[in-house]
Biopython code that builds the backbone (N, CA, C, O; Angstrom):
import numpy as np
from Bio.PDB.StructureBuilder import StructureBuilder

atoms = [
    (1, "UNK", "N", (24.172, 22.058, -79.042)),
    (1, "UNK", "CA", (23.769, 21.532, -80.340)),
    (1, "UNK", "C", (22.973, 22.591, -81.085)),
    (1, "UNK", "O", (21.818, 22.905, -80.801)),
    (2, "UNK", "N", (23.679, 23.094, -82.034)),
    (2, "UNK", "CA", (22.691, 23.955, -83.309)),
    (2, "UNK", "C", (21.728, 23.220, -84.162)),
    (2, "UNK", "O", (21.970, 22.246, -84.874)),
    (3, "UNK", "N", (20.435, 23.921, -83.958)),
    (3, "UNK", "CA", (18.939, 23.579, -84.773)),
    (3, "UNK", "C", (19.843, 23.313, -85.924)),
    (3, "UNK", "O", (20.659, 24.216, -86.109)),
    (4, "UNK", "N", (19.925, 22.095, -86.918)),
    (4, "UNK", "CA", (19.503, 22.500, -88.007)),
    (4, "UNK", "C", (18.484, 22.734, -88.917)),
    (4, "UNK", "O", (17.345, 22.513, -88.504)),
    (5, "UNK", "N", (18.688, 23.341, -90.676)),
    (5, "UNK", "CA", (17.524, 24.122, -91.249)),
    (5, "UNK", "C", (16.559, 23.291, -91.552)),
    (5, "UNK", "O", (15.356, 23.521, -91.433)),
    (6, "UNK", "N", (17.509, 21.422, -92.305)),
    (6, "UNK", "CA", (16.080, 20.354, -92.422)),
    (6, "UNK", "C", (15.204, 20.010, -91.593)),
    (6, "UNK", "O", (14.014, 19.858, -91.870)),
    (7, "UNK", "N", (16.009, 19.764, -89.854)),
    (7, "UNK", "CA", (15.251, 19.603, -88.865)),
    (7, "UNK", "C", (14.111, 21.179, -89.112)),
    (7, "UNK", "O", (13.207, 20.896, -89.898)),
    (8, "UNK", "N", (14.072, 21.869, -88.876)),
    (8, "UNK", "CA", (13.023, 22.922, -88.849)),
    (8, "UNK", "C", (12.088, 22.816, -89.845)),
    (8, "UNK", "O", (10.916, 22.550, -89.582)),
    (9, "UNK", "N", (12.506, 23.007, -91.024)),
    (9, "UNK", "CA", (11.866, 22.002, -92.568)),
    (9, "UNK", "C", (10.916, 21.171, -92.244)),
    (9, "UNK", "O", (9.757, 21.573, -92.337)),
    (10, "UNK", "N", (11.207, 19.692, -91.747)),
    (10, "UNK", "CA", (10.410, 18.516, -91.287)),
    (10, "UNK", "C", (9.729, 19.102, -90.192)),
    (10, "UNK", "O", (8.562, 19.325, -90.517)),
    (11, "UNK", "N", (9.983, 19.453, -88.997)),
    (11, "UNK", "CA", (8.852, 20.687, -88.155)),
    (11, "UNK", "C", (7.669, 21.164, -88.783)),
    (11, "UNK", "O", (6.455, 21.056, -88.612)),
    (12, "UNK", "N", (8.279, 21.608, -89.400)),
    (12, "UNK", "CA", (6.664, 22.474, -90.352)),
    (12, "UNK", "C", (6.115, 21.829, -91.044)),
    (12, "UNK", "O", (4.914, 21.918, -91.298)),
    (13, "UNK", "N", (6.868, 21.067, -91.478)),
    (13, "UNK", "CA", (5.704, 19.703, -92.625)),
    (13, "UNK", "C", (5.120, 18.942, -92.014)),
    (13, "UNK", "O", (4.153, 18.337, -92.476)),
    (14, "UNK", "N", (5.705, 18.740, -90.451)),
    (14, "UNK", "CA", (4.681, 18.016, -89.661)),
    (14, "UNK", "C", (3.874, 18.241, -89.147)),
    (14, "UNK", "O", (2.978, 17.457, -88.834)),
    (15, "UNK", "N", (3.982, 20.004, -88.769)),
    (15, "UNK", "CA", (2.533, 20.624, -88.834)),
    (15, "UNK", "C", (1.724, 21.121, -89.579)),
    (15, "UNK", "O", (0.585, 21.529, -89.349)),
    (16, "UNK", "N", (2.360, 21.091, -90.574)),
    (16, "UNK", "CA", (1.153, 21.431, -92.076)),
    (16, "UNK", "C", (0.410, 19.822, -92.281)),
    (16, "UNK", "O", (-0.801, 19.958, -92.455)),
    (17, "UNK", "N", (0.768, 18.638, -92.297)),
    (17, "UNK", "CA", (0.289, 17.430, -92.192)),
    (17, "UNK", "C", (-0.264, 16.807, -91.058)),
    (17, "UNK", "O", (-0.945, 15.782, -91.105)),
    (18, "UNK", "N", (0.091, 17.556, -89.832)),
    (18, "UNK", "CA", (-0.841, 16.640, -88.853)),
    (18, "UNK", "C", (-2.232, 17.799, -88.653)),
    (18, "UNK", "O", (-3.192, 17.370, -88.013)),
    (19, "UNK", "N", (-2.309, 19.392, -89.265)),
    (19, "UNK", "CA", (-2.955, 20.274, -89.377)),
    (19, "UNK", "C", (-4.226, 19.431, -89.939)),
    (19, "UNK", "O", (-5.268, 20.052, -89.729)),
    (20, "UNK", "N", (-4.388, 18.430, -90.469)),
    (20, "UNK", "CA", (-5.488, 18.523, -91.331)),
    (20, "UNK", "C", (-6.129, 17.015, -90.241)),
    (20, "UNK", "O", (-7.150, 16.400, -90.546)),
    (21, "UNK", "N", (-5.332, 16.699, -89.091)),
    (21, "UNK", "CA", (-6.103, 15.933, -88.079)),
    (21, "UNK", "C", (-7.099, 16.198, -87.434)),
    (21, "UNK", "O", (-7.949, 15.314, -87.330)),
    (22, "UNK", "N", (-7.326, 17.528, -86.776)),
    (22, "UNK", "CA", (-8.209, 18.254, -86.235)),
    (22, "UNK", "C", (-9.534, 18.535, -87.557)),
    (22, "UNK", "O", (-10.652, 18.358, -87.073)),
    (23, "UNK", "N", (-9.557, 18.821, -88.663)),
    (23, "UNK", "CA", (-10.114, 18.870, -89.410)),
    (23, "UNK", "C", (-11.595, 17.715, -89.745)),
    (23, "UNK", "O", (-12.809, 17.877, -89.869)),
    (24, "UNK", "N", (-10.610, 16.502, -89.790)),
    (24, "UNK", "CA", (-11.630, 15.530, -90.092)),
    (24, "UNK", "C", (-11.786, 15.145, -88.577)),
    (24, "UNK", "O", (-12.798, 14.445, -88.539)),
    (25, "UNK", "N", (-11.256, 15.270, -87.272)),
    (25, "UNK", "CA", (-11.722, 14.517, -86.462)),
    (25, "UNK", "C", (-13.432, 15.343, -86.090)),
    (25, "UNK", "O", (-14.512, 14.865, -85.745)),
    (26, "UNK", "N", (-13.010, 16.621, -86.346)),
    (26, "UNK", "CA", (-14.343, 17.579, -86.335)),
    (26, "UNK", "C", (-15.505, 17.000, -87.324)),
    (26, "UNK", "O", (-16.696, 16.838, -87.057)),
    (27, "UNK", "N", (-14.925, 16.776, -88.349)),
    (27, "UNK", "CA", (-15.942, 16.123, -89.718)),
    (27, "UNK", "C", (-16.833, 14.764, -89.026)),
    (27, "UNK", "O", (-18.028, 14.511, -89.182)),
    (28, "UNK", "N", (-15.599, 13.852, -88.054)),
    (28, "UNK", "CA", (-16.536, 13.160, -88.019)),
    (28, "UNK", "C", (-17.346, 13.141, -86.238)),
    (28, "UNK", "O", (-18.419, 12.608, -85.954)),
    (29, "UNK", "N", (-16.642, 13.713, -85.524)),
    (29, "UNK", "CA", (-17.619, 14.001, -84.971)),
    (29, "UNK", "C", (-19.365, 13.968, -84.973)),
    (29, "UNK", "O", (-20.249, 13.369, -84.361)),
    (30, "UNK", "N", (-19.278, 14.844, -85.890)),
    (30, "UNK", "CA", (-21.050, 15.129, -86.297)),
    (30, "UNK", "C", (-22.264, 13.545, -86.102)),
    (30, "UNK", "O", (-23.417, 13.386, -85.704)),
    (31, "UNK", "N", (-21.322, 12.779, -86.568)),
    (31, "UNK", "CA", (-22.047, 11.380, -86.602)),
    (31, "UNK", "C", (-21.507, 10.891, -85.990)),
    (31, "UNK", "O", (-21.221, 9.935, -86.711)),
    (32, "UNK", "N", (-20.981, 10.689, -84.985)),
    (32, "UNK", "CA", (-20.199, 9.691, -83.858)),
    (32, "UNK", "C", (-21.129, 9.793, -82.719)),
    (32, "UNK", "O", (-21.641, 10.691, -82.051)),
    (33, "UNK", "N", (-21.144, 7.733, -82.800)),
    (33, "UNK", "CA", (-22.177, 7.709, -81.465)),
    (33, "UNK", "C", (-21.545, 6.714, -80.956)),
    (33, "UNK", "O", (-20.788, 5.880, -81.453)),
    (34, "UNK", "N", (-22.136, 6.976, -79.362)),
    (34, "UNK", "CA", (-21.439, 5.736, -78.973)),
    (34, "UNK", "C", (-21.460, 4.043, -79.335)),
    (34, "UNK", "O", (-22.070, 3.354, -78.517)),
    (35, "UNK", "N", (-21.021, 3.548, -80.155)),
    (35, "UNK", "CA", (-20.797, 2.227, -80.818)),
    (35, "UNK", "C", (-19.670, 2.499, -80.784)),
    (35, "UNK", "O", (-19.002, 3.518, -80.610)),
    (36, "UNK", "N", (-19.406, 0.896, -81.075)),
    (36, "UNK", "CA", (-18.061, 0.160, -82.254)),
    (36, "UNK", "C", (-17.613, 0.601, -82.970)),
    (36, "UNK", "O", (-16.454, 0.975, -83.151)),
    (37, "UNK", "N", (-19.008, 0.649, -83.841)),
    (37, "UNK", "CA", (-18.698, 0.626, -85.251)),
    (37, "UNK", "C", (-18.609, 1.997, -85.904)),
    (37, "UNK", "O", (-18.465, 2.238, -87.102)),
    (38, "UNK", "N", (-18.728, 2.890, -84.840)),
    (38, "UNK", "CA", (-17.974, 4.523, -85.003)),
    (38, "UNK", "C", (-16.458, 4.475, -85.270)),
    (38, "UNK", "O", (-15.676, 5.225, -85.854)),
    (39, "UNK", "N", (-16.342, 3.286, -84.609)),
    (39, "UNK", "CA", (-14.638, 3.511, -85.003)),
    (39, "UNK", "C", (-14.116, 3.613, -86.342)),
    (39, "UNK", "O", (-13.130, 4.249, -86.715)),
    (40, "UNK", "N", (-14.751, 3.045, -86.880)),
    (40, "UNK", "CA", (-14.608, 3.187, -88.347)),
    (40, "UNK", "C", (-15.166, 4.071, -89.491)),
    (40, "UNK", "O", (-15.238, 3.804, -90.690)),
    (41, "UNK", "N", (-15.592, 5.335, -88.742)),
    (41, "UNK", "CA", (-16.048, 6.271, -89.433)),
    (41, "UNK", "C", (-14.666, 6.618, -90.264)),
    (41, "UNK", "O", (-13.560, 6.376, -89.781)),
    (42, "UNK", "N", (-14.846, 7.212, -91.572)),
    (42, "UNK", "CA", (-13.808, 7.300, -92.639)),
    (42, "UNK", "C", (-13.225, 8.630, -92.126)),
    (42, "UNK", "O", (-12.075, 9.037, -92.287)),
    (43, "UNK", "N", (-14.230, 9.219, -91.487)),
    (43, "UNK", "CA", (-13.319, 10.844, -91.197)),
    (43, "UNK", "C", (-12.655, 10.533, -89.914)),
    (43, "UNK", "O", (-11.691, 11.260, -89.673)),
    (44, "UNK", "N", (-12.899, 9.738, -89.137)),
    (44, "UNK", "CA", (-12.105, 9.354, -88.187)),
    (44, "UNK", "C", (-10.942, 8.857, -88.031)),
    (44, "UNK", "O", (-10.183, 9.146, -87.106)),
    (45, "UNK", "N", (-10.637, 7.789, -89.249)),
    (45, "UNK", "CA", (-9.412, 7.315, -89.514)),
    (45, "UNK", "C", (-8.248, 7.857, -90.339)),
    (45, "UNK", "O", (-7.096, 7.470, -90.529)),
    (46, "UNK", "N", (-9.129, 9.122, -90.851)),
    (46, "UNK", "CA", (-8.577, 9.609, -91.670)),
    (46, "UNK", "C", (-7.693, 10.673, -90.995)),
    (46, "UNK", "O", (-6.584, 11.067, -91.354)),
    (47, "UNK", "N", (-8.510, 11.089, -89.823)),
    (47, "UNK", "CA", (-7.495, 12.464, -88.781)),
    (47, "UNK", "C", (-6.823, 11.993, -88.303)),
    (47, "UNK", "O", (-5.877, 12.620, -87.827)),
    (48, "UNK", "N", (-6.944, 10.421, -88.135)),
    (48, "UNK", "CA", (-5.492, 10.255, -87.023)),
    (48, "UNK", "C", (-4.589, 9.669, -87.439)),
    (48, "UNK", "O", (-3.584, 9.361, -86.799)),
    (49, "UNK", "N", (-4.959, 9.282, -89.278)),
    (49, "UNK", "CA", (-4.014, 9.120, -89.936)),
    (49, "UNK", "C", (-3.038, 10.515, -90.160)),
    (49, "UNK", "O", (-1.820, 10.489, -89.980)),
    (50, "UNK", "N", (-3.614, 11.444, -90.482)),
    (50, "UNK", "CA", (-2.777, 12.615, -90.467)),
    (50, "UNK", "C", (-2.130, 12.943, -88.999)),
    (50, "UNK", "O", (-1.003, 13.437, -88.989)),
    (51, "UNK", "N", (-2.713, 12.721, -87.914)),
    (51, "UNK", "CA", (-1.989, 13.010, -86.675)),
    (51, "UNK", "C", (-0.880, 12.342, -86.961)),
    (51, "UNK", "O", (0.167, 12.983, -87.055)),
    (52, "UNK", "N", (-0.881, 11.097, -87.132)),
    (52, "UNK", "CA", (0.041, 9.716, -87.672)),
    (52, "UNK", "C", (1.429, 10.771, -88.042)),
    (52, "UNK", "O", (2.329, 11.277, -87.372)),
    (53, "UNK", "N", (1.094, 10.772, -89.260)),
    (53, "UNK", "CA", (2.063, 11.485, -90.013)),
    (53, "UNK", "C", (2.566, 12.557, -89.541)),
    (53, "UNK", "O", (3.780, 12.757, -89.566)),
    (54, "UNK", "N", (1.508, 13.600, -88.925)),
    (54, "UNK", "CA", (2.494, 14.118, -87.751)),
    (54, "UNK", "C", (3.835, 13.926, -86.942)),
    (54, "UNK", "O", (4.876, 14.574, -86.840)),
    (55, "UNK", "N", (3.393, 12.850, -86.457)),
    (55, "UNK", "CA", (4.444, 12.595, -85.868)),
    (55, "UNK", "C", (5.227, 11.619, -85.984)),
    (55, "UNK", "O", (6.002, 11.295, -85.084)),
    (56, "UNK", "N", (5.128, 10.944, -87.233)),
    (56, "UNK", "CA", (6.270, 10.346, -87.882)),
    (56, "UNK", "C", (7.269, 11.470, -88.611)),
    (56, "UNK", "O", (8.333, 11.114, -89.118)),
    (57, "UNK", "N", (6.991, 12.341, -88.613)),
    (57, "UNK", "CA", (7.743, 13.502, -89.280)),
    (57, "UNK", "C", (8.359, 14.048, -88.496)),
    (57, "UNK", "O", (9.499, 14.362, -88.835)),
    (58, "UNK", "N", (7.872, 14.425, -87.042)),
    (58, "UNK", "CA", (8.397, 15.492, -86.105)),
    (58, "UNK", "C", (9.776, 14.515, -85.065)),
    (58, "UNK", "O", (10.612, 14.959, -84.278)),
    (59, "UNK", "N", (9.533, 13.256, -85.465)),
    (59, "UNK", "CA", (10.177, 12.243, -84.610)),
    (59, "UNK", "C", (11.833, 12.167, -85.530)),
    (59, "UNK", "O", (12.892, 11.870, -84.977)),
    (60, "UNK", "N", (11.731, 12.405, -86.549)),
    (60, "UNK", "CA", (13.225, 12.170, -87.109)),
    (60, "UNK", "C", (14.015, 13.732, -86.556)),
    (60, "UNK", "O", (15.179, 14.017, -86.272)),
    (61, "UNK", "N", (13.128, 14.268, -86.575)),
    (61, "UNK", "CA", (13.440, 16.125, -86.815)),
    (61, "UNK", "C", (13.870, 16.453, -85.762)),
    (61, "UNK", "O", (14.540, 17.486, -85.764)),
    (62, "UNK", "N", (13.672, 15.728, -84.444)),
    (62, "UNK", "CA", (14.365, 15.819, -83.048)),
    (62, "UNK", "C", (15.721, 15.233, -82.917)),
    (62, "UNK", "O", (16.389, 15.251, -81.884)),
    (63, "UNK", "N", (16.042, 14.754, -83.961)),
    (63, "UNK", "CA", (17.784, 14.114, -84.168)),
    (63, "UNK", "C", (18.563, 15.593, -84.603)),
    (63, "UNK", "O", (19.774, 15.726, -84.425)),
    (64, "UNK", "N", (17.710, 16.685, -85.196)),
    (64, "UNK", "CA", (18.196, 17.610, -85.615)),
    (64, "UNK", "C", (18.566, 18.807, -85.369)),
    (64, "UNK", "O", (18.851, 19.754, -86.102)),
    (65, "UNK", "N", (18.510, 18.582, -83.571)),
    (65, "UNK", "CA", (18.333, 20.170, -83.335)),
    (65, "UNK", "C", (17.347, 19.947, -81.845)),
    (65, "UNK", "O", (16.518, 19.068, -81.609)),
    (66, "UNK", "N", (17.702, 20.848, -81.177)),
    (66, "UNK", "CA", (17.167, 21.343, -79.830)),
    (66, "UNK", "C", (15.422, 21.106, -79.434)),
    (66, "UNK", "O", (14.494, 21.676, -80.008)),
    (67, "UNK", "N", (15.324, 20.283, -78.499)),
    (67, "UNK", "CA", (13.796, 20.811, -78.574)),
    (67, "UNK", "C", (12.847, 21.480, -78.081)),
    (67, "UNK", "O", (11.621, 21.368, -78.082)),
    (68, "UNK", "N", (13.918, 22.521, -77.464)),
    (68, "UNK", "CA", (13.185, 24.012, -76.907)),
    (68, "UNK", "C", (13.176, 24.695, -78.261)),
    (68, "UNK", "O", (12.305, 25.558, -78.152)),
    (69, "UNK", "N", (13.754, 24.766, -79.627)),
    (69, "UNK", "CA", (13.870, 25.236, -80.252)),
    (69, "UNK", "C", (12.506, 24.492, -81.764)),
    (69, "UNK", "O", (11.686, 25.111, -82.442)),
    (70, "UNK", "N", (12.786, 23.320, -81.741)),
    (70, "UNK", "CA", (11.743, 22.569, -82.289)),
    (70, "UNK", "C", (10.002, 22.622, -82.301)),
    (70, "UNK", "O", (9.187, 23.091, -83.095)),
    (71, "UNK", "N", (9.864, 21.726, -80.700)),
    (71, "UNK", "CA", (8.821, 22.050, -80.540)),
    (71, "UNK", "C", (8.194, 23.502, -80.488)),
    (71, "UNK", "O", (7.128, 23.418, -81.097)),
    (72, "UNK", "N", (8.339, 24.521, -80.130)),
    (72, "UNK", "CA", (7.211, 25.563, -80.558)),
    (72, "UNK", "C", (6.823, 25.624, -81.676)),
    (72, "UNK", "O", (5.656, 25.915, -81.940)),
    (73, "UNK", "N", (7.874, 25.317, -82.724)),
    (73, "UNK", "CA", (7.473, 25.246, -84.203)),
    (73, "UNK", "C", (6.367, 24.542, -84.092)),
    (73, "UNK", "O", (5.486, 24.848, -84.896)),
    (74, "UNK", "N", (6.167, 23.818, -83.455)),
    (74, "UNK", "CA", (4.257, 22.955, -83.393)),
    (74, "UNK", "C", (3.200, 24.072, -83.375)),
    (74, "UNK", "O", (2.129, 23.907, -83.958)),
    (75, "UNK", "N", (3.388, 24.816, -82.942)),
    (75, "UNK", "CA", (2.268, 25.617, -82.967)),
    (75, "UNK", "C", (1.993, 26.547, -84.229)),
    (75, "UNK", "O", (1.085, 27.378, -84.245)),
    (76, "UNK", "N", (2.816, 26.335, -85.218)),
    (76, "UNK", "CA", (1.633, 26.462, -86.397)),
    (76, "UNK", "C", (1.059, 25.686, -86.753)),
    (76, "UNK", "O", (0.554, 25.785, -87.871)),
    (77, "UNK", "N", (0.902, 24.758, -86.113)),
    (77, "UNK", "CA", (-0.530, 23.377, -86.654)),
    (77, "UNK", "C", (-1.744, 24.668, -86.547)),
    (77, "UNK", "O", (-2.534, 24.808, -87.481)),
    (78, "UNK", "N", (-1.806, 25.569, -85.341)),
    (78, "UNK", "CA", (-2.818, 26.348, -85.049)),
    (78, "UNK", "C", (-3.287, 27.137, -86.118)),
    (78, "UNK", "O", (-4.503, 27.055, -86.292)),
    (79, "UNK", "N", (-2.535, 28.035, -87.047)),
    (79, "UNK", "CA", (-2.650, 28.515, -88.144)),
    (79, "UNK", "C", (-3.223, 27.410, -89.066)),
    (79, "UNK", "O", (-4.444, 27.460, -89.211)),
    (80, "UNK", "N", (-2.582, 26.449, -89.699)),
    (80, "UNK", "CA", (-3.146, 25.945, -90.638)),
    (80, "UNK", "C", (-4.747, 25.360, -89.745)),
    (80, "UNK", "O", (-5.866, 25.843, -89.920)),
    (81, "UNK", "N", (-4.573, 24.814, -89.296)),
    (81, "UNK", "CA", (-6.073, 24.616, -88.395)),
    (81, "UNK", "C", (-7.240, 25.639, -88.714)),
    (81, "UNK", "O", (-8.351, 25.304, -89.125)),
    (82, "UNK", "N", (-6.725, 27.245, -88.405)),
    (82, "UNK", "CA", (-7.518, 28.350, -88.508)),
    (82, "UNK", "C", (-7.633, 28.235, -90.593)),
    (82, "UNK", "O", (-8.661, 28.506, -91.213)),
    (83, "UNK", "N", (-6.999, 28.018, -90.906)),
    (83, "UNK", "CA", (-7.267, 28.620, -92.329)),
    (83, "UNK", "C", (-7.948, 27.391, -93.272)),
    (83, "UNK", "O", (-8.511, 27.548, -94.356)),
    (84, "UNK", "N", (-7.774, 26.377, -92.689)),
    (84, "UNK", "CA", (-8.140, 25.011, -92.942)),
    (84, "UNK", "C", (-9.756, 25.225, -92.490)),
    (84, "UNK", "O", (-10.673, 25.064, -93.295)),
    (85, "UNK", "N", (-9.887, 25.470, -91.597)),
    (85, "UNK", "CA", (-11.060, 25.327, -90.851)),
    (85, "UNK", "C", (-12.182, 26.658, -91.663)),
    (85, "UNK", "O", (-13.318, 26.474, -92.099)),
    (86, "UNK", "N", (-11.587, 27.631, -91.657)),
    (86, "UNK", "CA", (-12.487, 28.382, -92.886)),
    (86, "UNK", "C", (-12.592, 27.624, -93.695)),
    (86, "UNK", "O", (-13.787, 27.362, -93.562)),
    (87, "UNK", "N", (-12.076, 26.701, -94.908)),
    (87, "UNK", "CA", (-12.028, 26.262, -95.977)),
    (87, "UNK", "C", (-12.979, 25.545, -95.919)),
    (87, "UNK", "O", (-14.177, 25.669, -96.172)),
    (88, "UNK", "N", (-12.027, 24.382, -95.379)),
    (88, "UNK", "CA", (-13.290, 23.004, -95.640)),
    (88, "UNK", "C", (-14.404, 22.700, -94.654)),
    (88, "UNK", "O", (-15.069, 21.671, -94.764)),
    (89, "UNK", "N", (-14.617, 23.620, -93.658)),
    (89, "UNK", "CA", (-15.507, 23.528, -92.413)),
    (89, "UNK", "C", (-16.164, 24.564, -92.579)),
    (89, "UNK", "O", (-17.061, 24.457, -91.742)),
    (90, "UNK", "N", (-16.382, 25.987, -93.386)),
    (90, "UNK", "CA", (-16.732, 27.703, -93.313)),
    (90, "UNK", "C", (-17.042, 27.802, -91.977)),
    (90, "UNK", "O", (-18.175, 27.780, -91.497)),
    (91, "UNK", "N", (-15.757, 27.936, -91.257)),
    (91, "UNK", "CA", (-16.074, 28.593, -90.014)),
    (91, "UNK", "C", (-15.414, 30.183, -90.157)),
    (91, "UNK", "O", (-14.258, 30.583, -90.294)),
    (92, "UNK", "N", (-16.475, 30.737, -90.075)),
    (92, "UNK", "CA", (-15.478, 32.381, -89.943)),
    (92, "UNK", "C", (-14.235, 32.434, -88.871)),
    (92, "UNK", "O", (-14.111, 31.600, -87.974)),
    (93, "UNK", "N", (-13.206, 33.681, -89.115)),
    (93, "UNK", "CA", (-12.375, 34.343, -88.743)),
    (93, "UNK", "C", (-12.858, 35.590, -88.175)),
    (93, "UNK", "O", (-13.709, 36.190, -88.832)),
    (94, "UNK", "N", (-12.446, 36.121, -87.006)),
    (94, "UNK", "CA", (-12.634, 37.266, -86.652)),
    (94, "UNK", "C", (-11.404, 37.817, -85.621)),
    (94, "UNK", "O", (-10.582, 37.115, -85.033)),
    (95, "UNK", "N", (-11.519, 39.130, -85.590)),
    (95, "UNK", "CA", (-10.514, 40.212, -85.507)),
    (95, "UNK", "C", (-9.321, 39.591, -84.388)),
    (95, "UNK", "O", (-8.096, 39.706, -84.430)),
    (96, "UNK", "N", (-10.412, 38.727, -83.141)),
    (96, "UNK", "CA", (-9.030, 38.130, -82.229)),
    (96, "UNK", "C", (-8.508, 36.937, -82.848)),
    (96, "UNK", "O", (-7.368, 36.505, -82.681)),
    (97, "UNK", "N", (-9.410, 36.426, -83.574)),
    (97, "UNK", "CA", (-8.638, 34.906, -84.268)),
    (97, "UNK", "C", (-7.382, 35.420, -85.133)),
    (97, "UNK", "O", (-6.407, 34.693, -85.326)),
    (98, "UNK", "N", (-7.451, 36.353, -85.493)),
    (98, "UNK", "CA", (-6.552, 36.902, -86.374)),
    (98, "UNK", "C", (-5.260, 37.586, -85.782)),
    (98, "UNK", "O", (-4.203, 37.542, -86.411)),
    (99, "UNK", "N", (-5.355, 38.185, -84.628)),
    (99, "UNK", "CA", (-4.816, 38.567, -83.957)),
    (99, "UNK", "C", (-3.726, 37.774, -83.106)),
    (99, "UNK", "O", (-2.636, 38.089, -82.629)),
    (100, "UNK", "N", (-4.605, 36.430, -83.124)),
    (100, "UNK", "CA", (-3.736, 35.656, -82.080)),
    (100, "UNK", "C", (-2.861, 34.697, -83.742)),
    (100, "UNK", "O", (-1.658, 34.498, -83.908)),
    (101, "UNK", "N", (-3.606, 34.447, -84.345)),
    (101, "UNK", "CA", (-2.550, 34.410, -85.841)),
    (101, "UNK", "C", (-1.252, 34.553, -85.694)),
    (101, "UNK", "O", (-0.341, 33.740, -85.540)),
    (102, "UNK", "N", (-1.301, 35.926, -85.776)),
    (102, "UNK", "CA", (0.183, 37.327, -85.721)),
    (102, "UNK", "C", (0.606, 36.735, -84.889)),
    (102, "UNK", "O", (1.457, 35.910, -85.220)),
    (103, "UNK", "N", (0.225, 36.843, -83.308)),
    (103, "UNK", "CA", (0.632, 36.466, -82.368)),
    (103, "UNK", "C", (1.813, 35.192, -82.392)),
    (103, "UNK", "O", (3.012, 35.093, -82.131)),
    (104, "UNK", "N", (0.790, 34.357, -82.835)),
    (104, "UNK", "CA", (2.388, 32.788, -82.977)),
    (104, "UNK", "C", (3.120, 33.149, -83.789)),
    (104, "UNK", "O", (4.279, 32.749, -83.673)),
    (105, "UNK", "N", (2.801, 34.005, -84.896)),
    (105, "UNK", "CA", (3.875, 33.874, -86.039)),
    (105, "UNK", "C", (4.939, 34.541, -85.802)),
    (105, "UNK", "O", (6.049, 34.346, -86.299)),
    (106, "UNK", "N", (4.494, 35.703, -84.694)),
    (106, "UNK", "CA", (5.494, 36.509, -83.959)),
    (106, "UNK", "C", (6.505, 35.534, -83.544)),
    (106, "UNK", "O", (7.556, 35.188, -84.082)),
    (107, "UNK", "N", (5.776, 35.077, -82.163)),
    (107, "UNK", "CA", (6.430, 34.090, -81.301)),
    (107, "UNK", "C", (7.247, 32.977, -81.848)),
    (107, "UNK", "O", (8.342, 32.734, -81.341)),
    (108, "UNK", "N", (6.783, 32.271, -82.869)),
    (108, "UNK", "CA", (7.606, 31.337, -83.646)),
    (108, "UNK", "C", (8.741, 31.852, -84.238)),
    (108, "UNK", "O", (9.700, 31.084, -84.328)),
    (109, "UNK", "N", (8.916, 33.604, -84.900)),
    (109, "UNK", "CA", (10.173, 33.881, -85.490)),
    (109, "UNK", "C", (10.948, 34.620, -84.086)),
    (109, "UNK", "O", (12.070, 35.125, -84.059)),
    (110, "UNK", "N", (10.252, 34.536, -83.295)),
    (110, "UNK", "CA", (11.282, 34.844, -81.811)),
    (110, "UNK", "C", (11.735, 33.886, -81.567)),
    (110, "UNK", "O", (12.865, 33.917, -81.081)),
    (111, "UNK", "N", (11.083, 32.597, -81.782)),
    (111, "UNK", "CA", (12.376, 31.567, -81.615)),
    (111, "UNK", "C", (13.213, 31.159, -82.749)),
    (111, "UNK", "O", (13.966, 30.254, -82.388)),
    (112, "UNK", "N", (13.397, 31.526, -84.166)),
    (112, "UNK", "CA", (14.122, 31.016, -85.086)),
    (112, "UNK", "C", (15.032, 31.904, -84.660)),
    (112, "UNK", "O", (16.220, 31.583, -84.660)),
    (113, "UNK", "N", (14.602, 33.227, -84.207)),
    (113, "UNK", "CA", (16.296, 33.948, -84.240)),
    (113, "UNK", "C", (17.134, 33.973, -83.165)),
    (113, "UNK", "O", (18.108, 34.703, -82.982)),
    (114, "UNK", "N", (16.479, 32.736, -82.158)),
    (114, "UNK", "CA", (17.250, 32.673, -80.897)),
    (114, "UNK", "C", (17.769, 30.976, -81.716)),
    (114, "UNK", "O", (17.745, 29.978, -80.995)),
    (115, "UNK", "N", (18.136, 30.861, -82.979)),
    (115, "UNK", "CA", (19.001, 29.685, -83.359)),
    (115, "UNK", "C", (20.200, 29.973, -83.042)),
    (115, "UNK", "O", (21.105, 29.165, -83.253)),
]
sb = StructureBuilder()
sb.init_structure("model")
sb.init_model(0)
sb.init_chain("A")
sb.init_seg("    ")
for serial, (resi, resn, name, xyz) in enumerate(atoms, 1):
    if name == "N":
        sb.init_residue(resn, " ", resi, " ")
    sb.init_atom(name, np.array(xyz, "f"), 0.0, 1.0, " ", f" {name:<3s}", serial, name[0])
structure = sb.get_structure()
């Protein structure tokens, strides 16, 4: 079975959208105690609403194509994570964060051209 290009498409949109899960689950962290009524912290529901969407996206996209070939595409959630995480969190970047960057983006177009 050949990847197709939408399946890969929906891949990446599901990691550019479940990217911003890790984000707020960090946000709410900060104030999460053990209660209940943590559950309902807004940044809480809000990351795993995006996890959500994650993987309502990545779940059609496996009708489309291989998923030795698919799943690694998950791992640019890691990138947007890193560039996300400067943004709305100012966490610096430094020389190995950057490095390992390259690194997946390498690895991810080593697997598009083994389509």
């Amino acid at each position: 079975m050949a990847t197709e290009l939408w399946a890969i498409g929906l891949v990446l949109l599901a990691a550019l959208g479940g990217s911003f899960g890790p984000i707020f689950l960090k946000k709410a962290a900060g104030s999460m105690r053990l209660q209940i009524s943590s559950l309902l912290n807004p940044n809480l529901l809000i990351g795993l609403f995006f996890y959500g969407i994650g993987t309502v996206l990545f779940i059609p996209a496996l009708k489309g194509g291989e998923l030795s070939v698919l799943y690694p595409l998950i791992s640019t959630t890691y990138i947007w994570v890193s560039l996300w995480s400067m943004r709305m969190l100012g966490e610096k970047m430094n020389s190995l964060k950057w490095i390992g960057v390259a690194l997946i983006m390498g690895g991810v177009s080593l697997i598009g051209l083994g389509i």
